[in-house]
N, C-alpha and C positions, 0 to 999 in steps of 0.2 A: 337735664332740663334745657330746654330751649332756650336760645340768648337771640336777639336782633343783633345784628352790624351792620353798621354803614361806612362805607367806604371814603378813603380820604386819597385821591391821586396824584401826586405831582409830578409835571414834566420839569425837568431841567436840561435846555439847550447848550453845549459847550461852554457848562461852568457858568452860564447865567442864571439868576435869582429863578429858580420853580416858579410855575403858576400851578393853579388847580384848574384839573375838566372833570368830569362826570363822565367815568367810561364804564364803571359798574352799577349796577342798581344794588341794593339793601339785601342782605342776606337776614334768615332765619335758621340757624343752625346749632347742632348739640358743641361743638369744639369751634377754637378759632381758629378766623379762617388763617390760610396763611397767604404771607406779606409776598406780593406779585412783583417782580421786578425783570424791567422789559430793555434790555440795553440795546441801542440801534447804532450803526455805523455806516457807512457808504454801501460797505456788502452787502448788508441784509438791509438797508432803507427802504426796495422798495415793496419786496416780501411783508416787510412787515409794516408797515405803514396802511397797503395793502390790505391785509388781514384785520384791522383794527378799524377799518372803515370809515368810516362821515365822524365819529367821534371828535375825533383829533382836529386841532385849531387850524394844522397845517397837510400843505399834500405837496406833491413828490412831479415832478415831469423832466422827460426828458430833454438836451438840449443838442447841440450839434457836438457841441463841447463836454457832455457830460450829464450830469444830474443836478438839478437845482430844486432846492425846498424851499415851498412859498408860506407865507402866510395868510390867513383871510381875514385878517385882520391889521393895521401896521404897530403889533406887538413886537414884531422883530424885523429886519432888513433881509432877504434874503439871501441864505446860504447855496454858495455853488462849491460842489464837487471840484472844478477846476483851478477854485482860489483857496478853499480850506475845509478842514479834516469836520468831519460831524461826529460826536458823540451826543447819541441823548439817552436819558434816561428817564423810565416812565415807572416810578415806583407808587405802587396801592399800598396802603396800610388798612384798620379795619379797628373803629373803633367801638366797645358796645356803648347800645343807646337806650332808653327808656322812649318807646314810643307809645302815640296818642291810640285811643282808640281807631280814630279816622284813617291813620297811617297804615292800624296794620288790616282797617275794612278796606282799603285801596291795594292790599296788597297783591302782587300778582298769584302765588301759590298760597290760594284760602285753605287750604288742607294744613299746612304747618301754622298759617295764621289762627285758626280754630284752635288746634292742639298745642299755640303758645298761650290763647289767653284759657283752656282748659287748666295747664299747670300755673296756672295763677288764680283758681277759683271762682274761676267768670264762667260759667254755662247755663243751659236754657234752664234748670232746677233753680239754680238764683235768681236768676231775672224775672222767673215767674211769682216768687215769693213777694 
């Protein structure tokens, strides 16, 4: 049987309190999903920073000196490669959810959104009645 999840992401910058972003959208799936976790360091920051695109609060440039990660927001102060070590970590969990009708008519793949409210007793034979 079909389950919704919706995603719950947190960054945590070197040991500072997590925020949340929205880097996944909502899944519609028979098993759960599994728990995403995205560890980043000087080595791989700009690879993967990269790869993860506009999402993310923050982005990556070069300096003479090194590597500096900014904010676009003033959520944090900027981190340089040539004053201290970056660990971050970008952990998704996935929680099930009871969604609305609206939510799963907005859904982007209508084919599993159909065949979720099917195994729940919702098709065109009832709605005609």
């Amino acid at each position: 049987m079909l389950k919704y999840y919706v995603p719950t992401t947190e960054v945590c910058i070197n040991s500072i309190s997590p925020f949340h972003i929205n880097l996944y959208a909502p899944k519609i799936c028979e098993n759960y999903p599994d728990a995403d976790v995205i560890n980043i360091n000087w080595d791989s920051a700009e690879r993967e920073i990269y790869k993860l695109g506009l999402c993310l609060p923050f982005g990556i440039t070069k300096r003479r000196k090194g590597l500096k990660l900014f904010f676009w927001d003033d959520l944090f102060t900027s981190v340089k490669q040539w004053k201290e070590d970056l660990d971050i970590e970008i952990k998704t969990t996935w929680k099930e959810y009871q969604p609305s009708i609206k939510m799963l008519m907005n859904f982007y793949d209508s084919d599993k959104a159909i065949q979720y409210l099917v195994e729940r007793g919702l098709n065109a034979s009832s709605l005609i009645k």
